[in-house]
Each structure stands twice: as structure tokens, then as C-alpha cells.
Rosetta silent file (secondary structure, phi, psi, omega in degrees, C-alpha in Angstrom):
SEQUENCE: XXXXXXXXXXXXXXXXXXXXXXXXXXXXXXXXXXXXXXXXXXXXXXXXXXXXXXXXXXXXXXXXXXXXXXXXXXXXXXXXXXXXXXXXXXXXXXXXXXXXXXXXXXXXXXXXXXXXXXXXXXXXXXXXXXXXXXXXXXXXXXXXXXXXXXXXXXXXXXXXXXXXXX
SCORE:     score description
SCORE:     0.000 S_00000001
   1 L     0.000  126.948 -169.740  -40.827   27.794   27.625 S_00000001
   2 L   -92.604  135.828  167.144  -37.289   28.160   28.550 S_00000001
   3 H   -31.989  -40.113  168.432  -34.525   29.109   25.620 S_00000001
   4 H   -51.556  -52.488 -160.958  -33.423   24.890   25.600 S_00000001
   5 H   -55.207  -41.684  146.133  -37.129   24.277   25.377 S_00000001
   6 H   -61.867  -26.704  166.430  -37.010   26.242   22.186 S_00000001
   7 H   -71.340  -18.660 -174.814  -34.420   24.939   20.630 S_00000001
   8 L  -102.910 -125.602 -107.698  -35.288   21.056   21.024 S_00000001
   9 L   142.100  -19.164 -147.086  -38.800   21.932   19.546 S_00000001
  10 L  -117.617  -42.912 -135.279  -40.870   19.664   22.023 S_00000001
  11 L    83.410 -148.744  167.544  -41.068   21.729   25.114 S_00000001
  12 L   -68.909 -175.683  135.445  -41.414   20.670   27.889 S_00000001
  13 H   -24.462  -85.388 -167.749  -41.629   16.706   28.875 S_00000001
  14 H   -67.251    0.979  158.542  -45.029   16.762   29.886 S_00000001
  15 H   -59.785  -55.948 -146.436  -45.773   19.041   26.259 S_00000001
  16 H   -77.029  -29.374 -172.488  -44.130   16.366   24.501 S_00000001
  17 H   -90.107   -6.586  173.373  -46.482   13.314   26.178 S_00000001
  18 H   -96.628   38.489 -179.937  -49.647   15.225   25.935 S_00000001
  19 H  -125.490  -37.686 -159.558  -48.954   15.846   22.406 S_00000001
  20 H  -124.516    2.680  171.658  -47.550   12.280   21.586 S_00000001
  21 H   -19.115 -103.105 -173.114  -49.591   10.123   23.708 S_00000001
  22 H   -44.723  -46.670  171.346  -51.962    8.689   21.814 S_00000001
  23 H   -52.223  -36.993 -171.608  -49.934    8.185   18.751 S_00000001
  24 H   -58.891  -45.655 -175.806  -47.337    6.096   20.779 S_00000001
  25 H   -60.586  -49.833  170.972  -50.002    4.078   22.495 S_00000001
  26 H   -61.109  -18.765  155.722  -51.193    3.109   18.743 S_00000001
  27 H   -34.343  -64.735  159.683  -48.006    2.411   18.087 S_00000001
  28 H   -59.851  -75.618 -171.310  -47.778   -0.099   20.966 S_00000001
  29 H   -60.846   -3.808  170.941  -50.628   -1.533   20.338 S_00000001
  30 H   -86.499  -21.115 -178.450  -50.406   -2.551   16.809 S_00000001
  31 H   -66.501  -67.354 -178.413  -46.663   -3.995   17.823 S_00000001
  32 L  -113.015   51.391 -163.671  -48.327   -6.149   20.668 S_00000001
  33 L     9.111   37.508  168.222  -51.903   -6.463   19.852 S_00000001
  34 L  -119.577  152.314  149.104  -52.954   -5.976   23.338 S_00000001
  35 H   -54.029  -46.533  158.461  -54.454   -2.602   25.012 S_00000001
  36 H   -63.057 -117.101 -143.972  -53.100   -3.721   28.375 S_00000001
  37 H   -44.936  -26.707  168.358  -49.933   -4.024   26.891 S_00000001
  38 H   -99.045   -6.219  144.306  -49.579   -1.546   25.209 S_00000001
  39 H   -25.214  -63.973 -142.517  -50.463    0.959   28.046 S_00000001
  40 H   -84.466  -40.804  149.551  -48.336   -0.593   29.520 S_00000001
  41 H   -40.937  -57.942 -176.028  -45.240   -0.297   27.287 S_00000001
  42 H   -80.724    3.460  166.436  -45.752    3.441   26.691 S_00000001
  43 H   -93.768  -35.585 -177.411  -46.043    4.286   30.198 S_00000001
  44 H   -93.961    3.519  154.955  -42.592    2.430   31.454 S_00000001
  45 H   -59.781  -74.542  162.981  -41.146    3.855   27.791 S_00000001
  46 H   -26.461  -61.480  174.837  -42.060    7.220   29.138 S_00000001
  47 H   -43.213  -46.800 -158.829  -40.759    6.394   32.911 S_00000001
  48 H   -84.056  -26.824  161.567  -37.751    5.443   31.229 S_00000001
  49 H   -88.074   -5.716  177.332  -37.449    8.761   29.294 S_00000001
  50 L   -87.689    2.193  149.024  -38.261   10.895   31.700 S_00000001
  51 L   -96.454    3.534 -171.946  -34.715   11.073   33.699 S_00000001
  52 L  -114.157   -6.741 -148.887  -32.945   11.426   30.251 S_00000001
  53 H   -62.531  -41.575 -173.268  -35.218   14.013   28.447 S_00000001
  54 H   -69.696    9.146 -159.934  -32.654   16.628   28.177 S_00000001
  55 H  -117.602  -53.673  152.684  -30.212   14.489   27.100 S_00000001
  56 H   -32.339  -60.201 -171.404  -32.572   12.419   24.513 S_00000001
  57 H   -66.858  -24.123  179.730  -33.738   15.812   23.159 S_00000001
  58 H   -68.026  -18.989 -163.495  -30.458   16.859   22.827 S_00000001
  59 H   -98.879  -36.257 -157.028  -29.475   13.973   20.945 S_00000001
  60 L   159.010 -152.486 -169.078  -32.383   13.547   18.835 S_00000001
  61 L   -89.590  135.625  159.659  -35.936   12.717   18.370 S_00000001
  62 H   -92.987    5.565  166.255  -37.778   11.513   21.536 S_00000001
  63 H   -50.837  -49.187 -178.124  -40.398   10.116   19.369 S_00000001
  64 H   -78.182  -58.352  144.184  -37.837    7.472   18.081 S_00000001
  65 H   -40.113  -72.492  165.942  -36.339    6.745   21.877 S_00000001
  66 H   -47.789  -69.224 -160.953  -40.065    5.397   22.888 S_00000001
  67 H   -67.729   -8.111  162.372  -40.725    3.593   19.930 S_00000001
  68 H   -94.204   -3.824  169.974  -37.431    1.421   20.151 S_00000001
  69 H   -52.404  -72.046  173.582  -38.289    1.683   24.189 S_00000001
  70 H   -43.338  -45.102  162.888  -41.408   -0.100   23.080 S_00000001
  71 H   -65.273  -35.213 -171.055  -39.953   -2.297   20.469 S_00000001
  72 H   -64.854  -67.232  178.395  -36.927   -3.335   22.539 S_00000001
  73 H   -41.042  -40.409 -178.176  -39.379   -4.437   25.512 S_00000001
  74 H   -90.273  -33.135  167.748  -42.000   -6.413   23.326 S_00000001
  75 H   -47.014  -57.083 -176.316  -38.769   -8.165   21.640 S_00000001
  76 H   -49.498  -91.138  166.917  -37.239   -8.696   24.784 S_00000001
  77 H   -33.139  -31.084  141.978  -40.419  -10.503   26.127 S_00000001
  78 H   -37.928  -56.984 -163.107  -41.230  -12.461   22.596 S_00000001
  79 H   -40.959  -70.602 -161.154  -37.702  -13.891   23.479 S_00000001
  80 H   -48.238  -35.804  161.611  -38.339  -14.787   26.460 S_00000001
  81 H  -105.810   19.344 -176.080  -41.285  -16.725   26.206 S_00000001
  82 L    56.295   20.497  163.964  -40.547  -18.008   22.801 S_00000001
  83 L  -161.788  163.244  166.850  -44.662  -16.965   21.483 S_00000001
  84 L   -78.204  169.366  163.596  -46.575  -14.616   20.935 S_00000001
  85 L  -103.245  179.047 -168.035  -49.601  -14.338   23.062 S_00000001
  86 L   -79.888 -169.411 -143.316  -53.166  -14.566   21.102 S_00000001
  87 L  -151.993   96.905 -148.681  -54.126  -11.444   19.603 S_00000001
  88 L   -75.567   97.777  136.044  -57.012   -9.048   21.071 S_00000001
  89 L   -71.486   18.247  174.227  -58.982   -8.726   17.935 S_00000001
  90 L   -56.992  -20.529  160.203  -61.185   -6.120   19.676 S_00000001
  91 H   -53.518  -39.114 -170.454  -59.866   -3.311   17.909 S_00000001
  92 H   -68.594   -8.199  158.016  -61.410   -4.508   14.675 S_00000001
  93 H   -63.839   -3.708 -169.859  -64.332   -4.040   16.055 S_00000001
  94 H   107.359   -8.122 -141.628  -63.828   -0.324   16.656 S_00000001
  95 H   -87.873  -23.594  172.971  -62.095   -0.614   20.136 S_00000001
  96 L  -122.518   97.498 -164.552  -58.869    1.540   18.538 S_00000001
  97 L   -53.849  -46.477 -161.396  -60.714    4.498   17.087 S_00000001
  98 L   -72.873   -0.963  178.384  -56.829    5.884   15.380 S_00000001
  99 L  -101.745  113.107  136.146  -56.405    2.470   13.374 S_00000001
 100 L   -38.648   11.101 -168.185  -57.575    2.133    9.984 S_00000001
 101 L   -74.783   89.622  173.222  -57.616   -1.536    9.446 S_00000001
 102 L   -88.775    7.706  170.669  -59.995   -2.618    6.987 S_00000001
 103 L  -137.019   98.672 -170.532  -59.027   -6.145    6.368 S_00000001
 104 H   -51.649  -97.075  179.847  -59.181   -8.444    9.300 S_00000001
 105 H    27.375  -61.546 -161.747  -57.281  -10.866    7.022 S_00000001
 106 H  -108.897    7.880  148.579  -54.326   -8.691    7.262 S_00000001
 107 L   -63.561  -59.482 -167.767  -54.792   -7.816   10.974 S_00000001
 108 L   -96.445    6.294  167.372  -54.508  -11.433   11.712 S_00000001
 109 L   -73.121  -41.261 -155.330  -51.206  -12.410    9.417 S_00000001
 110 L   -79.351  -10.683  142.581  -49.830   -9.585   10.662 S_00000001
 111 L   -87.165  -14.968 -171.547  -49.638  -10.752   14.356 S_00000001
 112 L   -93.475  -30.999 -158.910  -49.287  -14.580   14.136 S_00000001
 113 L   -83.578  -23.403 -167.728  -47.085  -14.402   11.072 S_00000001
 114 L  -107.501  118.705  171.967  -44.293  -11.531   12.060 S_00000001
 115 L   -59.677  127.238 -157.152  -41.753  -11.723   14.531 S_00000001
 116 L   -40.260  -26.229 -160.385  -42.160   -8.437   16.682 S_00000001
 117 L   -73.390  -35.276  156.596  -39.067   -6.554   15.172 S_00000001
 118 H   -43.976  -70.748 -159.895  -40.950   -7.375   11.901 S_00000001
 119 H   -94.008   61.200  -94.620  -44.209   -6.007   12.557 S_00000001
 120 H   154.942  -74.492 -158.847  -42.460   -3.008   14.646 S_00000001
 121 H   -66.355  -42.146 -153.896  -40.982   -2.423   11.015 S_00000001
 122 H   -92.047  -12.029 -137.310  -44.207   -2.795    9.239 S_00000001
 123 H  -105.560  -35.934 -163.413  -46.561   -0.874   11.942 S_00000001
 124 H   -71.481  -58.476 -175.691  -43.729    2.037   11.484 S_00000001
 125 H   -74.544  -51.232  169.357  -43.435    2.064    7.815 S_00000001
 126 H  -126.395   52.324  174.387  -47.296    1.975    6.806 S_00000001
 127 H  -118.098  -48.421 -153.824  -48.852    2.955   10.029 S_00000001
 128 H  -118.311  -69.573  173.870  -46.825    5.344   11.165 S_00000001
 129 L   119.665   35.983  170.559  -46.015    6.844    7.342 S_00000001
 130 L   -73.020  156.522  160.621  -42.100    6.465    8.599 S_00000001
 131 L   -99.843  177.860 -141.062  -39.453    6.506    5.837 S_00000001
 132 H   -80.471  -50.356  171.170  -36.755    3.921    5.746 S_00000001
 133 H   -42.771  -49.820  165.594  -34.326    6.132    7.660 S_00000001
 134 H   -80.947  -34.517 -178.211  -36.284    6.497   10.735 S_00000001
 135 H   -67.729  -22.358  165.183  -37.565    3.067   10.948 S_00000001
 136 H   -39.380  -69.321 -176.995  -33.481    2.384   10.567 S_00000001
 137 H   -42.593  -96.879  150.452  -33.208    4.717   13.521 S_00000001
 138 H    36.836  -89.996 -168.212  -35.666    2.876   15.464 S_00000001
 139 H   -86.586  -13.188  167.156  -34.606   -0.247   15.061 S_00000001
 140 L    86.248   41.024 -155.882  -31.123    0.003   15.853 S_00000001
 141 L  -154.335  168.705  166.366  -30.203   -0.868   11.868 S_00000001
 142 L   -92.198  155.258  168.805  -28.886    0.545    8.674 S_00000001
 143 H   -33.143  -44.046  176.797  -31.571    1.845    5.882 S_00000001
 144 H   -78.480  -23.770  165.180  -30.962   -1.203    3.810 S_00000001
 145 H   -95.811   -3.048  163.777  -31.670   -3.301    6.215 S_00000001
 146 H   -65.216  -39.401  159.182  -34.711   -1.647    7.684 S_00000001
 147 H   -52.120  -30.687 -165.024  -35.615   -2.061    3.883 S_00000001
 148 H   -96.827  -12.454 -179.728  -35.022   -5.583    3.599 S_00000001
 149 H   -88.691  -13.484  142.883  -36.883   -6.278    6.865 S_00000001
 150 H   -35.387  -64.141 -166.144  -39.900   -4.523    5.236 S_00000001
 151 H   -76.617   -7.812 -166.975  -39.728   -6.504    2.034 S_00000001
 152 H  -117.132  -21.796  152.867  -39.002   -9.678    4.001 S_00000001
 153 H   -64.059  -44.293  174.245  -42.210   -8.857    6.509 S_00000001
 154 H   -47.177  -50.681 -140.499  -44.259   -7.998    3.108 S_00000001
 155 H   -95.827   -6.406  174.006  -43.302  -11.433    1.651 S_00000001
 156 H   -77.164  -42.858 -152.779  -44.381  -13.230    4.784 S_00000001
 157 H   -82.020  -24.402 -176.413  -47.707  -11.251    5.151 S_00000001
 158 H   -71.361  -50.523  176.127  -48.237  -12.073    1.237 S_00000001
 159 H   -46.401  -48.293  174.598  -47.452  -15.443    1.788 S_00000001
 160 H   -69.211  -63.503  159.555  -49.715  -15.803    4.646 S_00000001
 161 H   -25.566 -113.514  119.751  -52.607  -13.910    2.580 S_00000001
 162 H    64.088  -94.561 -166.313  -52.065  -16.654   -0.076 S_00000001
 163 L   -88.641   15.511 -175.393  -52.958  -19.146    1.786 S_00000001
 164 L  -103.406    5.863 -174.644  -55.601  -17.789    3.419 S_00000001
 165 L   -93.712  -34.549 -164.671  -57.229  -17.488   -0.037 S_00000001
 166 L   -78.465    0.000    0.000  -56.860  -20.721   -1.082 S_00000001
């Protein structure tokens, strides 16, 4: 480990993805409910950090550069085709050993009902155990509004619940 390498915390590159893999990939995948996709995100997330790392570590967290890599990309591509694609419920089935998700219910609001930047926010905040600050970071946003796009993803997913009750 070279004196920089201590000081940013992470190491090396290749330290920091065999350390941060797996979270990132659940990350991705709960954003775009595919497996394929989200492979696929955290590997050209990665690509894309991997001519900046000193300058991203220097800067900050590079935890926080992938996941808005990853969010930016699955936005960018919601835009673009105006839908979502369906929604691989094969995890609930066991298929993503690191997700807890005990209520299909709230598996399936939370992709058809939330616009990715939304469930980005929500995957971050009680997935990821982020506080308001980092999903701010993230997200390109100030705290209050990474708060209000929480409480305004909540009132959708409640809403959606709701009527799946009735």
C-alpha cells in the first residue's frame, strides 16, 4: 500500500472492487430489477472509474461515484425509452441471496410504481441504511430534497399498497 493508498482509506482500485462488489451489484439490481442489468451497470460504472480513481478518491467517496454512475445510466435509459422494462421477480425467489425482501407486494410497487431516481432514493435510504446526506450526494441534490423524494417515493409505494389491498 503506497502512502496515497493510506490516506484515501480504500487502497488500491482493485481492493476497493473486491471489497465493494457485491454490495454495488445489489445496489444495481434493486434500481433496475434485472441481474443482466445490473452486471452490467456496475461493470461500465467501474470502467468508468477506473481512469479517475485517484482523482475520485481524492475528492471523495468512490462508493457514491458508482452509485450515481449507476443511477445516472438507468435514468438516462428510463428516459429514453419512456418505460420501464418488466421486472425479473426471480430474486424473490432466492435468486439475490444479499436482499431481504419479505413482501413481494412491496417488491412489485416498488418497480412499476417509482420512477428510477425514486427507487435509487428508496433502495439507498432503506437498503443501503444511507442517511439523507449521502443519498443527497448521490443524487446530485440538496438533503431536503433527497428527503422529500423519499417521502414522495413512500407516499407512492403507500398508495400503491392501498390499492393492492383493496
Amino acid at each position: 500500500m503506497t502512502s496515497s493508498d493510506a490516506v484515501t482509506g480504500w487502497g488500491s482500485f482493485d481492493q476497493f472492487v473486491a471489497a465493494r462488489s457485491v454490495p454495488l451489484q445489489r445496489f444495481a439490481y434493486l434500481v433496475t430489477g434485472h441481474a443482466e442489468d445490473a452486471r452490467d451497470a456496475v461493470q461500465d460504472a467501474l470502467v468508468g472509474l477506473f481512469p479517475r480513481w485517484a482523482r475520485v478518491v481524492a475528492a471523495g467517496d468512490p462508493e457514491a461515484y458508482v452509485r450515481r454512475s449507476i443511477m445516472n445510466a438507468h435514468v438516462s435509459r428510463w428516459r429514453r425509452v419512456r418505460r420501464e422494462s418488466s421486472w425479473d421477480p426471480a430474486w424473490l425467489d432466492g435468486a439475490a441471496p444479499d436482499v431481504d425482501m419479505t413482501d413481494a407486494a412491496m417488491a412489485a410497487a416498488l418497480c412499476a410504481e417509482l420512477a428510477p431516481r425514486q427507487r435509487a432514493a428508496v433502495v439507498l435510504r432503506f437498503y443501503e441504511g444511507c442517511a439523507y446526506d449521502e443519498i443527497a450526494e448521490t443524487c446530485g441534490m440538496t438533503p431536503g430534497a433527497a428527503r422529500v423524494l423519499v417521502h414522495r417515493a413512500l407516499a407512492t409505494l403507500r398508495s400503491r399498497l392501498e390499492d393492492c389491498d383493496e
